[in-house]
PDB file of the backbone (N, CA, C, O) and the ligand in Angstrom, with CONECT records:
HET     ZN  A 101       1
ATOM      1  N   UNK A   1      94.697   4.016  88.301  1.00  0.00           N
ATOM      2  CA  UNK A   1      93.364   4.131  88.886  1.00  0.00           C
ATOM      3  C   UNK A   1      93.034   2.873  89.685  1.00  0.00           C
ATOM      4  O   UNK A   1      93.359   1.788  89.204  1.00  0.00           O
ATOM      5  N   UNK A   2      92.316   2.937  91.057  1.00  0.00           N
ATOM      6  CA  UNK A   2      92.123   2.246  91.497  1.00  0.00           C
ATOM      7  C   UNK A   2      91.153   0.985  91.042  1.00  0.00           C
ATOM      8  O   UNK A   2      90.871   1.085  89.848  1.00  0.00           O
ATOM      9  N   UNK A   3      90.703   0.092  91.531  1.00  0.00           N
ATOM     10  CA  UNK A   3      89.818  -1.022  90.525  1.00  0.00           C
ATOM     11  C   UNK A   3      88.573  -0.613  91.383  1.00  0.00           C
ATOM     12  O   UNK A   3      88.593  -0.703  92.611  1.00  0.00           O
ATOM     13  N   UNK A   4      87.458  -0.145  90.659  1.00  0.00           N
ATOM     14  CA  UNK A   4      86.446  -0.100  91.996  1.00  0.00           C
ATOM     15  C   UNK A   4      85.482  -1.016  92.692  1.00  0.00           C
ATOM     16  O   UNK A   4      84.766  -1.837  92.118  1.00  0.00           O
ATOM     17  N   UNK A   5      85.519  -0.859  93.620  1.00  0.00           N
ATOM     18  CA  UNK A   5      84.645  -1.827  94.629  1.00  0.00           C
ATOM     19  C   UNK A   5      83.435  -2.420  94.203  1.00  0.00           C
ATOM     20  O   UNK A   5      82.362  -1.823  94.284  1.00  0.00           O
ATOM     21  N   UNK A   6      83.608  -4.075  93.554  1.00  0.00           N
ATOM     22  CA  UNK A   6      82.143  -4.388  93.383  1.00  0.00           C
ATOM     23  C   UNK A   6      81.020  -4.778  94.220  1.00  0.00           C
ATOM     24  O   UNK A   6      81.305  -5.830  94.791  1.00  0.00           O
ATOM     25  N   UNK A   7      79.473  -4.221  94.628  1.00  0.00           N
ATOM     26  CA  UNK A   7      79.006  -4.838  95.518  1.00  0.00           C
ATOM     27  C   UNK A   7      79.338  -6.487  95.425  1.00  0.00           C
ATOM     28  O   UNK A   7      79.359  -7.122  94.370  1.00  0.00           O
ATOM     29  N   UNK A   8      79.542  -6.926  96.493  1.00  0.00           N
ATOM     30  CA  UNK A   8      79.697  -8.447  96.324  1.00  0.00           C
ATOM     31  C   UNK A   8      78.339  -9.518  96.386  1.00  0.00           C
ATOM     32  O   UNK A   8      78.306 -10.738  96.544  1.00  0.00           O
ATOM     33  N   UNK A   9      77.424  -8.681  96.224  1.00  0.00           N
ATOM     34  CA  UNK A   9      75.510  -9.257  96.847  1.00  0.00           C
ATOM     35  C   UNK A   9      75.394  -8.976  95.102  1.00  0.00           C
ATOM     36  O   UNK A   9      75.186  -9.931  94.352  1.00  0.00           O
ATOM     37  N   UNK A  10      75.524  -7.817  94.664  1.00  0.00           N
ATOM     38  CA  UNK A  10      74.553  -7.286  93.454  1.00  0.00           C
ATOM     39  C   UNK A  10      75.286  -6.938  92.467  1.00  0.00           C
ATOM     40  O   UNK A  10      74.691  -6.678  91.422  1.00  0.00           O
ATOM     41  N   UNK A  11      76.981  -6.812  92.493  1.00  0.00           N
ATOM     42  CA  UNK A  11      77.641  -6.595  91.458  1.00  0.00           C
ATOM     43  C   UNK A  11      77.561  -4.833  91.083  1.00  0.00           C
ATOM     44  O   UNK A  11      77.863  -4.479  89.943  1.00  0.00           O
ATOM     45  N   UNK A  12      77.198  -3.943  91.976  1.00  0.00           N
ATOM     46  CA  UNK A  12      77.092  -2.260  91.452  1.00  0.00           C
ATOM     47  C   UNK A  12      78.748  -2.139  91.883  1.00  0.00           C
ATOM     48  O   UNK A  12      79.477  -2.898  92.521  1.00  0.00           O
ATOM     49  N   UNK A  13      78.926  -1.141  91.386  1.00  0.00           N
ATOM     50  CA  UNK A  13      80.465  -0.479  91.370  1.00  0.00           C
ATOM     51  C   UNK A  13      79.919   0.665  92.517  1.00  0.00           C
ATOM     52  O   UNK A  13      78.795   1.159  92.433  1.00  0.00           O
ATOM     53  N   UNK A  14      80.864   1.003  93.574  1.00  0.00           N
ATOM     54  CA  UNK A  14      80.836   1.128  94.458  1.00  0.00           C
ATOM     55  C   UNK A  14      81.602   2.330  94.488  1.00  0.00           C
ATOM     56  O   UNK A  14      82.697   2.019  94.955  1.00  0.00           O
ATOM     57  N   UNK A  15      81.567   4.023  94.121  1.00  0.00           N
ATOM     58  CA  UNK A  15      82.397   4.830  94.140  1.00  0.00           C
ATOM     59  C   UNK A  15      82.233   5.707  95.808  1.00  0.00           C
ATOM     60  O   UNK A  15      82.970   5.561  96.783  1.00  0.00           O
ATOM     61  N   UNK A  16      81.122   6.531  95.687  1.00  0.00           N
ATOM     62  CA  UNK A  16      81.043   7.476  97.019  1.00  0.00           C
ATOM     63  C   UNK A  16      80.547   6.713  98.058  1.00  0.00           C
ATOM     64  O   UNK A  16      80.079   5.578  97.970  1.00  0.00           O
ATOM     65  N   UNK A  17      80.701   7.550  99.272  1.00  0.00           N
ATOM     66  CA  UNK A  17      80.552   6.462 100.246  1.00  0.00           C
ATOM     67  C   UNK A  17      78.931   6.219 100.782  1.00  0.00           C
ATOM     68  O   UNK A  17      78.499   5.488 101.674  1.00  0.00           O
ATOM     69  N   UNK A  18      78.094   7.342  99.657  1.00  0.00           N
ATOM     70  CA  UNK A  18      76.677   6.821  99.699  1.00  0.00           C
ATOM     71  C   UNK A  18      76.578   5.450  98.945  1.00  0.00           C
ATOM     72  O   UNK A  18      75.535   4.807  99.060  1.00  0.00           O
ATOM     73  N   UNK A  19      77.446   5.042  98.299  1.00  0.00           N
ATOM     74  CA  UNK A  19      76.714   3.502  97.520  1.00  0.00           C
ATOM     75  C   UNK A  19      77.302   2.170  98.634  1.00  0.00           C
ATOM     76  O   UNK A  19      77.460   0.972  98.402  1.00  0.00           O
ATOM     77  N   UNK A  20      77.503   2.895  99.762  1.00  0.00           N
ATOM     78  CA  UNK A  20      78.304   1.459 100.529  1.00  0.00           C
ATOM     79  C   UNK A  20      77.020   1.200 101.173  1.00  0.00           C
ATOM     80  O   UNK A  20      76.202   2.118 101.109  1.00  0.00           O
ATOM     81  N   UNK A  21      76.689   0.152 101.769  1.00  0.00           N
ATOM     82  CA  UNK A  21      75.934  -0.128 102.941  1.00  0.00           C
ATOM     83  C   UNK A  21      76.512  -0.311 104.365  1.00  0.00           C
ATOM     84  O   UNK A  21      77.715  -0.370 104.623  1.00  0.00           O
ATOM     85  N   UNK A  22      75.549  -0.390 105.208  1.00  0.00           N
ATOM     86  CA  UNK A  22      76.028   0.081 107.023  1.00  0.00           C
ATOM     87  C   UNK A  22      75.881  -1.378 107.341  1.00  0.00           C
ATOM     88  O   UNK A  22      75.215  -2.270 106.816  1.00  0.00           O
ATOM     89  N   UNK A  23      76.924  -1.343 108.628  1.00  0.00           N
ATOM     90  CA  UNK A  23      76.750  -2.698 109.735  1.00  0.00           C
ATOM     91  C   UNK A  23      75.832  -1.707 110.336  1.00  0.00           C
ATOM     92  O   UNK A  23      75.391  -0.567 110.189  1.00  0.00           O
ATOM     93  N   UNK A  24      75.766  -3.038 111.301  1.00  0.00           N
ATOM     94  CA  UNK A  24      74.941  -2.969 112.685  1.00  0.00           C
ATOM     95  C   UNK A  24      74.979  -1.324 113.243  1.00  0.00           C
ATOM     96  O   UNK A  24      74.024  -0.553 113.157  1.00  0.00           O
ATOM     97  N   UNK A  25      76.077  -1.054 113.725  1.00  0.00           N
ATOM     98  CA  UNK A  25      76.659   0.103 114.801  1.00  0.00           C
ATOM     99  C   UNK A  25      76.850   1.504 113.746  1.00  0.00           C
ATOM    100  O   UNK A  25      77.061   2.596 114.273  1.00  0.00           O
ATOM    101  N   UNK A  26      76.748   1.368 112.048  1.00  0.00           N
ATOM    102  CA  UNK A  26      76.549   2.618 111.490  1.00  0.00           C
ATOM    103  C   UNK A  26      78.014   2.549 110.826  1.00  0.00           C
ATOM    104  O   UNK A  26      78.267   3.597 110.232  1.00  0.00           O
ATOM    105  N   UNK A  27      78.953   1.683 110.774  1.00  0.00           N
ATOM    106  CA  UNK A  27      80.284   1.702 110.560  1.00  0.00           C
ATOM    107  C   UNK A  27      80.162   1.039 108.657  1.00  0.00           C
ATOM    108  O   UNK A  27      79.913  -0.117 108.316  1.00  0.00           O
ATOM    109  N   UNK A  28      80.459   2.343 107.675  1.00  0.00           N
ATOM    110  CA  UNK A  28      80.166   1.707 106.127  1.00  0.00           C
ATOM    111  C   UNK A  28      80.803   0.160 105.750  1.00  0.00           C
ATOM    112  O   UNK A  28      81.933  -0.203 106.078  1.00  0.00           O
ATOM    113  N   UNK A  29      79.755  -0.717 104.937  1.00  0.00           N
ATOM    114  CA  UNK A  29      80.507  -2.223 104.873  1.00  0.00           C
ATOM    115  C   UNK A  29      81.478  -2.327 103.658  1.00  0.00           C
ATOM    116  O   UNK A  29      81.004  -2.132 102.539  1.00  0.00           O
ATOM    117  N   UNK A  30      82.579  -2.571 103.772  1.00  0.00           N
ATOM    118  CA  UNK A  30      83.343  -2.918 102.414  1.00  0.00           C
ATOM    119  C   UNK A  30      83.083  -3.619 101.872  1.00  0.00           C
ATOM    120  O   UNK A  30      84.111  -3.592 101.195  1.00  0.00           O
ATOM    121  N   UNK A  31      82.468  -4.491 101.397  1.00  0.00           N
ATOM    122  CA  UNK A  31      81.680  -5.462 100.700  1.00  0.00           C
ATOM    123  C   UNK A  31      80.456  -5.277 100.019  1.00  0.00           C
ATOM    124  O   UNK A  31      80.510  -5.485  98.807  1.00  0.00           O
ATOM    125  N   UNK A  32      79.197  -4.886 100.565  1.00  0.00           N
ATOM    126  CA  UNK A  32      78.441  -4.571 100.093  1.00  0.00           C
ATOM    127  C   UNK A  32      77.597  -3.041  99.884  1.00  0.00           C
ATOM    128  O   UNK A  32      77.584  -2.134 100.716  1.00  0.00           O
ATOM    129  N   UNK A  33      77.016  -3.037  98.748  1.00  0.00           N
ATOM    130  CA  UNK A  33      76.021  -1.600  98.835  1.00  0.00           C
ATOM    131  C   UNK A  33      75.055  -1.234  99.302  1.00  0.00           C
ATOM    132  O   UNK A  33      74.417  -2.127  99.861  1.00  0.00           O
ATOM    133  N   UNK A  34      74.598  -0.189  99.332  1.00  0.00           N
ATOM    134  CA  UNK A  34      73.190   0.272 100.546  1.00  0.00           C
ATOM    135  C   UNK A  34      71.994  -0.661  99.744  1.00  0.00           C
ATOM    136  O   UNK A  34      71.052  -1.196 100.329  1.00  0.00           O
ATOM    137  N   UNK A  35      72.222  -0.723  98.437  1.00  0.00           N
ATOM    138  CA  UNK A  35      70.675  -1.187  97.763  1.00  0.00           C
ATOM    139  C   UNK A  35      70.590  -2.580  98.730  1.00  0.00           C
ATOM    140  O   UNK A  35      69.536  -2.619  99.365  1.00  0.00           O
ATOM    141  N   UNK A  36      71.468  -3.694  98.958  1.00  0.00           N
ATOM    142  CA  UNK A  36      71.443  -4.712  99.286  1.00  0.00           C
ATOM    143  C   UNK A  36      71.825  -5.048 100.755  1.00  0.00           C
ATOM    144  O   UNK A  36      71.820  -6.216 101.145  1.00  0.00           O
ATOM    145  N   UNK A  37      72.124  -4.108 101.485  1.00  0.00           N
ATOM    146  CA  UNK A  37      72.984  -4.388 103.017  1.00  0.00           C
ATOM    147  C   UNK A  37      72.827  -2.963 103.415  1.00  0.00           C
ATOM    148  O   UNK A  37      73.390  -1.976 102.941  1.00  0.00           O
ATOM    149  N   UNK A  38      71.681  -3.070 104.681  1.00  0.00           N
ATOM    150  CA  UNK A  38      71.825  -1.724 105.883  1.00  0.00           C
ATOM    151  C   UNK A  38      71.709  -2.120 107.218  1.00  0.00           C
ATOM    152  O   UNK A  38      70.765  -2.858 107.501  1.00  0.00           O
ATOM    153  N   UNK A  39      72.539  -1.748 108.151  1.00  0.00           N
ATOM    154  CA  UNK A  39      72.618  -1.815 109.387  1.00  0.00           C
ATOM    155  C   UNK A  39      72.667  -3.321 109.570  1.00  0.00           C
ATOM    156  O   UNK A  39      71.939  -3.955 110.334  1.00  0.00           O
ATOM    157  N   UNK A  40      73.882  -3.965 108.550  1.00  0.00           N
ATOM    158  CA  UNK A  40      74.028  -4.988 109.477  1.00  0.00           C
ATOM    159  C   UNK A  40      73.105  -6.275 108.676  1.00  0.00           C
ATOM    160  O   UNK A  40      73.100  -7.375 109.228  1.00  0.00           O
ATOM    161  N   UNK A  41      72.493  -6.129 107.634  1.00  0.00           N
ATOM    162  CA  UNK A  41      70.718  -6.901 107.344  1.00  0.00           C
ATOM    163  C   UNK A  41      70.897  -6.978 105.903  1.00  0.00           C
ATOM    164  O   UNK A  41      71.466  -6.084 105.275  1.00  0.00           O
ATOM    165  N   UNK A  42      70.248  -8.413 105.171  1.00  0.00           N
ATOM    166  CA  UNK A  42      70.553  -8.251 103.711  1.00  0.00           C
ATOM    167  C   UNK A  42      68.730  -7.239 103.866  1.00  0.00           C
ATOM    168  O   UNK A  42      67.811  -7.312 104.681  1.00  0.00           O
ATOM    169  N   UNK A  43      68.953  -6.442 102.682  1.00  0.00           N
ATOM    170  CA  UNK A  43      67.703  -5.779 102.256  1.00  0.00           C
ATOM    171  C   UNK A  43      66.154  -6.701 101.369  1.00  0.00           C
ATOM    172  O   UNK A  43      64.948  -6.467 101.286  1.00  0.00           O
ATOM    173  N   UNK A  44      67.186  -7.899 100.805  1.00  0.00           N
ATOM    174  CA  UNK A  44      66.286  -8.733 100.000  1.00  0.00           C
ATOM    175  C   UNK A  44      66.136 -10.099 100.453  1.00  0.00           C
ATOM    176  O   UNK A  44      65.548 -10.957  99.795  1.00  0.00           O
ATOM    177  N   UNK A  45      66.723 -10.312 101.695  1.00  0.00           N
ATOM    178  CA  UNK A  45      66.553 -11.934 102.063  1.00  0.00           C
ATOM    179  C   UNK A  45      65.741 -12.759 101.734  1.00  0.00           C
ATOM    180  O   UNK A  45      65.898 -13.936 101.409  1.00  0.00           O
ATOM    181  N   UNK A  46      64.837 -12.139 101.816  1.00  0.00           N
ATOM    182  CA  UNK A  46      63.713 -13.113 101.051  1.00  0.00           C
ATOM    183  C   UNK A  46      63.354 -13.908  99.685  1.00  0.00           C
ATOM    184  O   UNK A  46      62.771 -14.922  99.301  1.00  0.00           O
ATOM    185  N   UNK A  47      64.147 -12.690  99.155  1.00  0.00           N
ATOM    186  CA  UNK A  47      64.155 -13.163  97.440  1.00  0.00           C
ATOM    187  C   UNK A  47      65.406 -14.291  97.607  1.00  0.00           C
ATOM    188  O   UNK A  47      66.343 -14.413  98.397  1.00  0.00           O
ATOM    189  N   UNK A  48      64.946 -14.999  96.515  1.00  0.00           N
ATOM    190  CA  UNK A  48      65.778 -16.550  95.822  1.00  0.00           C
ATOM    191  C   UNK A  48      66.449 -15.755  94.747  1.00  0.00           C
ATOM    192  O   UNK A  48      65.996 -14.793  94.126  1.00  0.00           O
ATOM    193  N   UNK A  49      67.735 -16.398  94.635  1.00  0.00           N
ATOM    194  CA  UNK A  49      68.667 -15.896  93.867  1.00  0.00           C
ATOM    195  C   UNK A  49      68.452 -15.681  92.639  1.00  0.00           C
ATOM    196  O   UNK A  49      69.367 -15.177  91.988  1.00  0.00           O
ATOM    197  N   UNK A  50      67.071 -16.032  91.926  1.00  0.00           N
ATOM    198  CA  UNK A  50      66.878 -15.572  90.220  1.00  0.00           C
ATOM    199  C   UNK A  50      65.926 -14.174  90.415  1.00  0.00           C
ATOM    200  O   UNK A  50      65.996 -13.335  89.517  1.00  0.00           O
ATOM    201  N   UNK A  51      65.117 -13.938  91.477  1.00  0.00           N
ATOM    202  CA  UNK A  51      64.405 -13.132  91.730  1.00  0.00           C
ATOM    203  C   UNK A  51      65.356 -12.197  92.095  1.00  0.00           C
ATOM    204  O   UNK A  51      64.970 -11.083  91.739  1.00  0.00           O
ATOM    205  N   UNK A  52      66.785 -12.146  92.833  1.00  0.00           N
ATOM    206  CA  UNK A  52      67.371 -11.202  93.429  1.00  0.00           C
ATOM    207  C   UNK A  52      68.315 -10.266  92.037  1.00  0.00           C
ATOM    208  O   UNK A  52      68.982  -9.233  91.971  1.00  0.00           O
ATOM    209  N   UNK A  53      67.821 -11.478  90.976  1.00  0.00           N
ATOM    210  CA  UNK A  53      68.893 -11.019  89.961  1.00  0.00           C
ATOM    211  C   UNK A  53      68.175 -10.481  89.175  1.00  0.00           C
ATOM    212  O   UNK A  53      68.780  -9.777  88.367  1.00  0.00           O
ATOM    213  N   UNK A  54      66.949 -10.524  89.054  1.00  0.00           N
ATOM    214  CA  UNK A  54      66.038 -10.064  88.050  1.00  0.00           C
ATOM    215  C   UNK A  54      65.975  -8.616  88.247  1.00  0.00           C
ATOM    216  O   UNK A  54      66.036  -7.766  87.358  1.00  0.00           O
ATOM    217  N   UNK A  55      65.798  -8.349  90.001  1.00  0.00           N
ATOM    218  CA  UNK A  55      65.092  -7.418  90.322  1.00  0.00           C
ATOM    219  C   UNK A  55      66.732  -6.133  90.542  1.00  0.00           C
ATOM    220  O   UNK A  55      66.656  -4.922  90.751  1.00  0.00           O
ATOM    221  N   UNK A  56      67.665  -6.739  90.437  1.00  0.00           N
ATOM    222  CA  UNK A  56      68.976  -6.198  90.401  1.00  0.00           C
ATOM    223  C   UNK A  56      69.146  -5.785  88.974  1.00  0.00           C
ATOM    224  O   UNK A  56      69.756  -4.752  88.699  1.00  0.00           O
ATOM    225  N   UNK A  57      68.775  -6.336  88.322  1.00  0.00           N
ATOM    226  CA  UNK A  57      69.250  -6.102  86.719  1.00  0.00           C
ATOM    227  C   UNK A  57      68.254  -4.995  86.652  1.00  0.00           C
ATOM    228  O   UNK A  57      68.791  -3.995  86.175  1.00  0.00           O
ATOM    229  N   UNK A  58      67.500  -4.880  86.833  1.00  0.00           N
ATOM    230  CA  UNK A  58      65.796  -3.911  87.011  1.00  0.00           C
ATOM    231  C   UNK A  58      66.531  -2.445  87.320  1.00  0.00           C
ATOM    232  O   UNK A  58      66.422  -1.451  86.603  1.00  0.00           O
ATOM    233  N   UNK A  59      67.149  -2.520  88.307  1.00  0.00           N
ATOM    234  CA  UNK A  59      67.512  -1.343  89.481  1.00  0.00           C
ATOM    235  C   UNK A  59      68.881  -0.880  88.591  1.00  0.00           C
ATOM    236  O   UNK A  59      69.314   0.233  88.889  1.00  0.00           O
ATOM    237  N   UNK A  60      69.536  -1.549  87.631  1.00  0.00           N
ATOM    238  CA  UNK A  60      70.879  -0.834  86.584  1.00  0.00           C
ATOM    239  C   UNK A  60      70.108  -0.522  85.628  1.00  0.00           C
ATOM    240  O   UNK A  60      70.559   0.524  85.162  1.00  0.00           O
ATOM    241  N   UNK A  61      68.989  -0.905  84.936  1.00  0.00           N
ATOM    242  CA  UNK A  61      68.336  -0.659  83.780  1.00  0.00           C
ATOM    243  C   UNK A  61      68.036   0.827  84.079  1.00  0.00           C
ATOM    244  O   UNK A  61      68.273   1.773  83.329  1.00  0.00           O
ATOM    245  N   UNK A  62      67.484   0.866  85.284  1.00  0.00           N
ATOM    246  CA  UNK A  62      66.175   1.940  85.313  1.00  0.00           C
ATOM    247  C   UNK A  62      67.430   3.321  85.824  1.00  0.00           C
ATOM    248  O   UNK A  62      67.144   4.485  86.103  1.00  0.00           O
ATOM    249  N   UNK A  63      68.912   2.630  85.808  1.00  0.00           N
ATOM    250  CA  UNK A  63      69.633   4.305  86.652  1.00  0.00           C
ATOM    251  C   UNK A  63      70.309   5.155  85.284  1.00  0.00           C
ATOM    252  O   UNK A  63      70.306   4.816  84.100  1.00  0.00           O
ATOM    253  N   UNK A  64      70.813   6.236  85.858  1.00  0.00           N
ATOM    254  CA  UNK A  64      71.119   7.090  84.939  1.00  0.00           C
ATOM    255  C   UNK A  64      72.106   6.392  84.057  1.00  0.00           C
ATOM    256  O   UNK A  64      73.056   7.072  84.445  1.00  0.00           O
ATOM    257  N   UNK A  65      72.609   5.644  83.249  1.00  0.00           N
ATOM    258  CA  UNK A  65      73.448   4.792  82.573  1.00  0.00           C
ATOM    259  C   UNK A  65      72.987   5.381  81.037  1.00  0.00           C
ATOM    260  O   UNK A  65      71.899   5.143  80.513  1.00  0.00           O
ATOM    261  N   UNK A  66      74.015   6.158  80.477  1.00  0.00           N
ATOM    262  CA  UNK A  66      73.562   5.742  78.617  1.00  0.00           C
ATOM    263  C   UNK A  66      73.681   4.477  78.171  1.00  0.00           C
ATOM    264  O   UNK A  66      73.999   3.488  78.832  1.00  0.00           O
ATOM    265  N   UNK A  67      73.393   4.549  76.930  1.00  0.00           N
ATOM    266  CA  UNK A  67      73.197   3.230  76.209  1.00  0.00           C
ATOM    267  C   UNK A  67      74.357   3.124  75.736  1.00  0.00           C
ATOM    268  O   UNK A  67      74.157   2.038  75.193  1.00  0.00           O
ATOM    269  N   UNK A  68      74.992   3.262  75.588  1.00  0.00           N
ATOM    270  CA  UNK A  68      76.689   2.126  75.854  1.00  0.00           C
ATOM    271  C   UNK A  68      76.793   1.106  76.878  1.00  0.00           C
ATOM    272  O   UNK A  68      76.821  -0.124  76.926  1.00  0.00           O
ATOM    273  N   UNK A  69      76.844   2.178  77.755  1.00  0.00           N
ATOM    274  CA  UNK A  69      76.403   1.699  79.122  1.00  0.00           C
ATOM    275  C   UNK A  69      75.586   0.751  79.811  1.00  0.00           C
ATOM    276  O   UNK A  69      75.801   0.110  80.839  1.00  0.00           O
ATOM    277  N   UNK A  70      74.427   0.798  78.896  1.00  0.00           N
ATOM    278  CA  UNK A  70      73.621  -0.213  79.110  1.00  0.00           C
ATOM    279  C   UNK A  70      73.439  -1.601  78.620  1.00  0.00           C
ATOM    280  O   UNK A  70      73.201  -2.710  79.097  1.00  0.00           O
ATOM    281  N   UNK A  71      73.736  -0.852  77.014  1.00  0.00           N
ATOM    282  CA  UNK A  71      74.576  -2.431  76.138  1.00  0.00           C
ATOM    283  C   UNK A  71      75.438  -3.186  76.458  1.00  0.00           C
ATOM    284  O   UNK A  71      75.443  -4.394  76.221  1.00  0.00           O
ATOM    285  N   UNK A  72      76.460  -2.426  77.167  1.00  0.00           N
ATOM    286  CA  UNK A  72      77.569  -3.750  78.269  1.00  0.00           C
ATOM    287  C   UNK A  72      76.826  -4.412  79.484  1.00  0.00           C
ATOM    288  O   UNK A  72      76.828  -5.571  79.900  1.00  0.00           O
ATOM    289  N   UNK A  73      76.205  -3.294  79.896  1.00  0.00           N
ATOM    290  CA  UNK A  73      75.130  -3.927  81.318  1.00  0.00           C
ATOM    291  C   UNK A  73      74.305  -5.200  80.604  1.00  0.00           C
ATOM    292  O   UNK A  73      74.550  -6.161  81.332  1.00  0.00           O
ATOM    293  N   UNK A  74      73.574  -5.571  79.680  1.00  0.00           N
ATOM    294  CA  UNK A  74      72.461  -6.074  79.024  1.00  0.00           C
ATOM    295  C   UNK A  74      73.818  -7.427  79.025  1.00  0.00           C
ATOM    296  O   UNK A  74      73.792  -8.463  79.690  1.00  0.00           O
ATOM    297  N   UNK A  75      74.700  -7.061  78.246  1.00  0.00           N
ATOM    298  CA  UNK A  75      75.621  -7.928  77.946  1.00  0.00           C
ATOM    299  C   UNK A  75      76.705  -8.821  78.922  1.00  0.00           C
ATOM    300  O   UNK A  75      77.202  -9.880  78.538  1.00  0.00           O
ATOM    301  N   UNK A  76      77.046  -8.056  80.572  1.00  0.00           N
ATOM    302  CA  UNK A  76      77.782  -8.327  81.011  1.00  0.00           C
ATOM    303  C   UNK A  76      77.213  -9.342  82.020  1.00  0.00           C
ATOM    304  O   UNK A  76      77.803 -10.311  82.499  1.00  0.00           O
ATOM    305  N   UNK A  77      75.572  -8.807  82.320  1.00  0.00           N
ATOM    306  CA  UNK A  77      75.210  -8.742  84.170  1.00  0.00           C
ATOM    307  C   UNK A  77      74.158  -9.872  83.995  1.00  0.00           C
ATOM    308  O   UNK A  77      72.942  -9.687  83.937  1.00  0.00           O
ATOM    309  N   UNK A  78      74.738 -10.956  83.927  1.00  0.00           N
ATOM    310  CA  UNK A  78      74.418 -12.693  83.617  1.00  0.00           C
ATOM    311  C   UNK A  78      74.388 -13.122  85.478  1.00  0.00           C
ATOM    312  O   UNK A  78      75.047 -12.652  86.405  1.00  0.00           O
ATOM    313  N   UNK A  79      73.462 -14.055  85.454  1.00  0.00           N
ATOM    314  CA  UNK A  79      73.417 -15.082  86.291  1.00  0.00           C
ATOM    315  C   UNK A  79      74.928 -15.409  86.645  1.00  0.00           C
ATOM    316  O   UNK A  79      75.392 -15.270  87.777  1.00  0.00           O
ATOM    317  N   UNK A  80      75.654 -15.866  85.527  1.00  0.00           N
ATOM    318  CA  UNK A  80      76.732 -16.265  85.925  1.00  0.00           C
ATOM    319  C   UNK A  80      77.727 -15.090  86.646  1.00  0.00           C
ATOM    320  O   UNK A  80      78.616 -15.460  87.413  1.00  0.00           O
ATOM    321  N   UNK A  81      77.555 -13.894  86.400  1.00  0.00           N
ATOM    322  CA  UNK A  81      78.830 -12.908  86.710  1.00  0.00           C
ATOM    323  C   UNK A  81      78.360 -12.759  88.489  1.00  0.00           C
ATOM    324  O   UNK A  81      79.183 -12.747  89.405  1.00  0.00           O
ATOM    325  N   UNK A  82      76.426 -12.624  88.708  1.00  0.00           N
ATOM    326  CA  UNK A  82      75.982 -12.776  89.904  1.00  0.00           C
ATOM    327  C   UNK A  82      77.166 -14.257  90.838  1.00  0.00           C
ATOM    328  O   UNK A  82      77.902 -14.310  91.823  1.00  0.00           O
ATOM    329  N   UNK A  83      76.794 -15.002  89.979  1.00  0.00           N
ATOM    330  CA  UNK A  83      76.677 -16.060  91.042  1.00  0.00           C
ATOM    331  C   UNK A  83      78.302 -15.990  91.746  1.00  0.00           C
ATOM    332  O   UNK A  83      78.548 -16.418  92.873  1.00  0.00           O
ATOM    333  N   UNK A  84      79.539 -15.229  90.637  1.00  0.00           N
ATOM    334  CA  UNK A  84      80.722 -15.451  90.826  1.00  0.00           C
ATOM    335  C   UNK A  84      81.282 -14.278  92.039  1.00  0.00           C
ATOM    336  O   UNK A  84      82.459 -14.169  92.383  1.00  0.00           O
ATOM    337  N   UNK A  85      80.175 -13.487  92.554  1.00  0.00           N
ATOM    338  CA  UNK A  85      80.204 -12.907  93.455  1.00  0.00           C
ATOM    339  C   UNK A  85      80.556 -13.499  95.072  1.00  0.00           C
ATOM    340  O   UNK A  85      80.290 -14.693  95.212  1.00  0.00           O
ATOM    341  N   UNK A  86      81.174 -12.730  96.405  1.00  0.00           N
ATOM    342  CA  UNK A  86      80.945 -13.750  97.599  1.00  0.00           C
ATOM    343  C   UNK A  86      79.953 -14.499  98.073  1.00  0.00           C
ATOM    344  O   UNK A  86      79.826 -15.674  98.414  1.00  0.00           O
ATOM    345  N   UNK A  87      78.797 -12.882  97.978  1.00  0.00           N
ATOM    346  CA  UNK A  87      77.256 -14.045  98.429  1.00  0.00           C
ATOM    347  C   UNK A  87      76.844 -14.942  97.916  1.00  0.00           C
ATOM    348  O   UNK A  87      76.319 -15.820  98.601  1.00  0.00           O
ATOM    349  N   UNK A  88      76.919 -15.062  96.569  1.00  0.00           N
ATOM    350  CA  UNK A  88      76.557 -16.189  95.851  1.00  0.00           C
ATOM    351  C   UNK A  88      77.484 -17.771  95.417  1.00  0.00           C
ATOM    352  O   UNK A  88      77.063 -18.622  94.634  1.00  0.00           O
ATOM    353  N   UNK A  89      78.774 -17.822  96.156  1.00  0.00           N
ATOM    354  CA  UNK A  89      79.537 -18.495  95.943  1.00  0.00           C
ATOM    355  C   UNK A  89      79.290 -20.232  96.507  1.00  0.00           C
ATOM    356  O   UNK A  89      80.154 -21.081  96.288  1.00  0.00           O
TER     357      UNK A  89
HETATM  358 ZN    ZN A 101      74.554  -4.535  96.174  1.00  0.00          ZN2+
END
């Protein structure tokens, strides 16, 4: 099985090609997901990197995930796993 694509902004796993985000010209980005990157543009620029993580951890809490699922999420999706991402490097 392939390893799947982590957003590199927000850390989501990246399966259909609705969770990718767009450049500029409409062409899907390999790197990042629609929540965080469309047409080219971060979606949250504004937010500072504890706010971007808060409000990221917010947006896995609240999706269809059971609680297994969520207990690794609670457990995995640290500041630190953010920061070891590209954008945050
Ligand atoms: Zn993302």
């Amino acid at each position: 099985m392939a390893k799947p694509n982590l957003c590199q902004s927000c850390g989501m796993p990246m399966k259909v090609s609705s969770d990718f985000g767009t450049e500029k010209d409409g062409t899907p980005s390999e790197k990042y997901c629609h929540h965080c990157y469309q047409n080219g543009e971060w979606k949250h620029s504004d937010l500072t990197f504890d706010e971007f993580y808060a409000l990221s951890l917010k947006k896995f809490q609240e999706s269809d995930m059971n609680r297994v699922e969520k207990f690794f999420l609670n457990k995995m999706y640290t500041k630190k796993f953010l920061k070891k991402l590209e954008r945050w490097r």
